[in-house]
N, C-alpha and C positions, 0 to 999 in steps of 0.2 A: 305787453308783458315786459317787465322790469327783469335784470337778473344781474345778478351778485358771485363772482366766487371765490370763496375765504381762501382758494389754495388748496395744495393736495396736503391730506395727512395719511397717516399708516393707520390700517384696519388692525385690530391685535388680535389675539384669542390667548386664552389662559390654559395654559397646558400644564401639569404636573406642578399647579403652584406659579409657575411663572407665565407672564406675557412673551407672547411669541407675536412676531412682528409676520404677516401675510402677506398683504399687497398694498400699495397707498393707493387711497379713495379722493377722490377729489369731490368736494362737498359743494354743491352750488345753493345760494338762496334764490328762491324764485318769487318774486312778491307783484302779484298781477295789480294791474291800474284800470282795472272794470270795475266798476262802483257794486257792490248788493243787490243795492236800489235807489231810483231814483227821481225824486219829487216831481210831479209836473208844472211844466210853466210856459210861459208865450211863447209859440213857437215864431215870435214875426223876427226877422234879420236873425235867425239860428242858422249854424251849418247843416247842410243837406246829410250829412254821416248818423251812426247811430251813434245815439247818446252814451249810449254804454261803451263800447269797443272803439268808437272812430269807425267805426266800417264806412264801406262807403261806397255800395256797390248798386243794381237796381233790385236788389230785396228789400232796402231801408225804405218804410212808408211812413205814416200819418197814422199815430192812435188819439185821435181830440174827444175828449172829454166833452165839448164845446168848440164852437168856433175859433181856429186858431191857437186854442190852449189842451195842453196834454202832453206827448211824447214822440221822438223818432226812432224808430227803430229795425235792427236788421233782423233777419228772419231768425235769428241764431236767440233773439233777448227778446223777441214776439211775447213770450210768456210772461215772463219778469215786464214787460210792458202794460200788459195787460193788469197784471195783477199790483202795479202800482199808481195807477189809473182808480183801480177799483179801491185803493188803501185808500188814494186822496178822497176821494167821495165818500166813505165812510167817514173819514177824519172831519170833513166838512160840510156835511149833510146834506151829500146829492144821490137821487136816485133817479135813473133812467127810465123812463114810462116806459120802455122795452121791456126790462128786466123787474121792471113790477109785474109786469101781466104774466112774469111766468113763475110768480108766488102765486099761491092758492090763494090766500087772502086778500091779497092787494088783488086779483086779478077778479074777484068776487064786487071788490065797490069799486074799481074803474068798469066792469061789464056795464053795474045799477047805472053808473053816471053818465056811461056811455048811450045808451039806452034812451034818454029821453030828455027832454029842456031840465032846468032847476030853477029855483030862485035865489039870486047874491045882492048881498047890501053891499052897497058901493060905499065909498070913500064919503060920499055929504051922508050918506046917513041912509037914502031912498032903497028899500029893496026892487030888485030888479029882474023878474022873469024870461024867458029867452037865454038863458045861459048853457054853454055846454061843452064839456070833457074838453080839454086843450091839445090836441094829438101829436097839434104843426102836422108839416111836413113829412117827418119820418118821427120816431118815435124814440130812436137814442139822441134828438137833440131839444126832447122835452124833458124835465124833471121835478118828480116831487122832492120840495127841499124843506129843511131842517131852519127855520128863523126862530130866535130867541125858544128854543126847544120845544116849539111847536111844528107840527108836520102839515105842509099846506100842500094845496093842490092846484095843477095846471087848470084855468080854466079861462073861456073866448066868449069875449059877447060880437055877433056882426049888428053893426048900425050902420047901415047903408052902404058904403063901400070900404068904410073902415074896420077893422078889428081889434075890438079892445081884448086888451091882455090880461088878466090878472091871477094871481092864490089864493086861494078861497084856503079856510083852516079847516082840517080833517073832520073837526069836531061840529060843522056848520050845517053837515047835513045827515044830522039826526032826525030831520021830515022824511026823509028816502030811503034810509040805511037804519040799518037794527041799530042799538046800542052795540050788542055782543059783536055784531064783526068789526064795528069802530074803534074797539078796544081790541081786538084782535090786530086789526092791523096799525095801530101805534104802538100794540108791544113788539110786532114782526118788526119796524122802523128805527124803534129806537135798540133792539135786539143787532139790527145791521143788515143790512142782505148781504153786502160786501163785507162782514165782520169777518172770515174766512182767509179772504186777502189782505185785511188789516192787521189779524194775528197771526200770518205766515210772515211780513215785513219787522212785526215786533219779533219776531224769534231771531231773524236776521242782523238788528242790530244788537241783542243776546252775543249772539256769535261772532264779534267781532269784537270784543272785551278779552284783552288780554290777559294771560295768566300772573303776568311778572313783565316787568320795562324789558325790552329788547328782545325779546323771545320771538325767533320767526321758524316760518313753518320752510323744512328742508326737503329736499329727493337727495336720496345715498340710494344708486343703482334702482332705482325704479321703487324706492322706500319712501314713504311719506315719514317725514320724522318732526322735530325741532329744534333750536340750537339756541343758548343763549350766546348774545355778543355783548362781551365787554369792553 
């Protein structure tokens, strides 16, 4: 936290027509250095503090999006953590197999896929049986994502001791799944699940749009005000 003080001035009040001089006020600007919000990125060779405040205590953890990438934060910006976390994925079309399964819809065709083998055409061309639902390990470090505005899906084939990886597109398994909940859950996707956290962050940078050049926001005794400086 920054702070400024312009000096004392005299508070007036207008009495009988004229200004009557009270008490001087002393006016401080207070103009804090904690971001809104704020973007995530690598956290490799980043300081151990939170990103927001500098804190730097053992509240400050690890919110990753992914390995290594996402935010630091103290227990105090946990919120605004999270919910900047969840703006970037929206902005860039990722979604947590976590947080699918707890939409009704999406949690309707990961059940079907989860449920039993499928068939995927691989890359040469060959379709391919033995395929199934991609979980990983834990389940906020798999994601359905957003590629060229298509919604694809985690999906594993094992061969032998290896495990192929791959996205199969939302649209590929119309042998198993209805029409109707396919288009149900690529309106839910491209609707946003994190749409919520993306336009609580849009209102944020709304609110940081000045009225007029130099205008800052003041306290006079415990008053929130503003002051223009010339």
């Amino acid at each position: 936290m920054s702070q400024k003080t312009l000096g004392a001035v005299k508070e007036t009040q207008r009495v009988n027509g004229k200004f009557e001089t009270l008490r001087p006020v002393k006016i401080e600007i207070k103009m804090t250095d904690i971001p809104l919000y704020i973007e995530p990125q690598s956290l490799v060779m980043t300081p151990i503090s939170c990103f927001y405040c500098k804190t730097l205590d053992d509240t400050v953890s690890h919110l990753q999006i992914y390995y290594l990438f996402g935010l630091k934060c103290c227990s105090k910006h946990m919120a605004a953590g999270k919910r900047d976390c969840r703006a970037w994925m929206h902005k860039n079309g990722y979604v947590k197999l976590k947080d699918a399964f707890d939409n009704t819809a999406l949690c309707s065709l990961l059940n079907i896929l989860d449920s039993r083998e499928f068939k995927v055409k691989r890359t040469s061309g060959e379709i391919q049986n033995g395929w199934h639902l991609n979980k990983g390990h834990y389940l906020d470090t798999v994601f359905i994502q957003r590629i060229d505005d298509q919604w694809l899906i985690p999906c594993r084939y094992l061969e032998g001791n290896d495990c192929i990886r791959k996205h199969v597109n939302l649209t590929d398994f119309s042998d198993i799944v209805s029409a109707e909940l396919i288009e149900e859950c690529v309106r839910t996707l491209h609707s946003g699940i994190y749409f919520s956290d993306f336009e609580e962050q849009c209102a944020l940078d709304k609110s940081v749009v000045p009225e007029m050049a130099n205008v800052f926001p003041v306290i006079v005794d415990g008053q929130v005000g503003r002051v223009l400086i010339r």
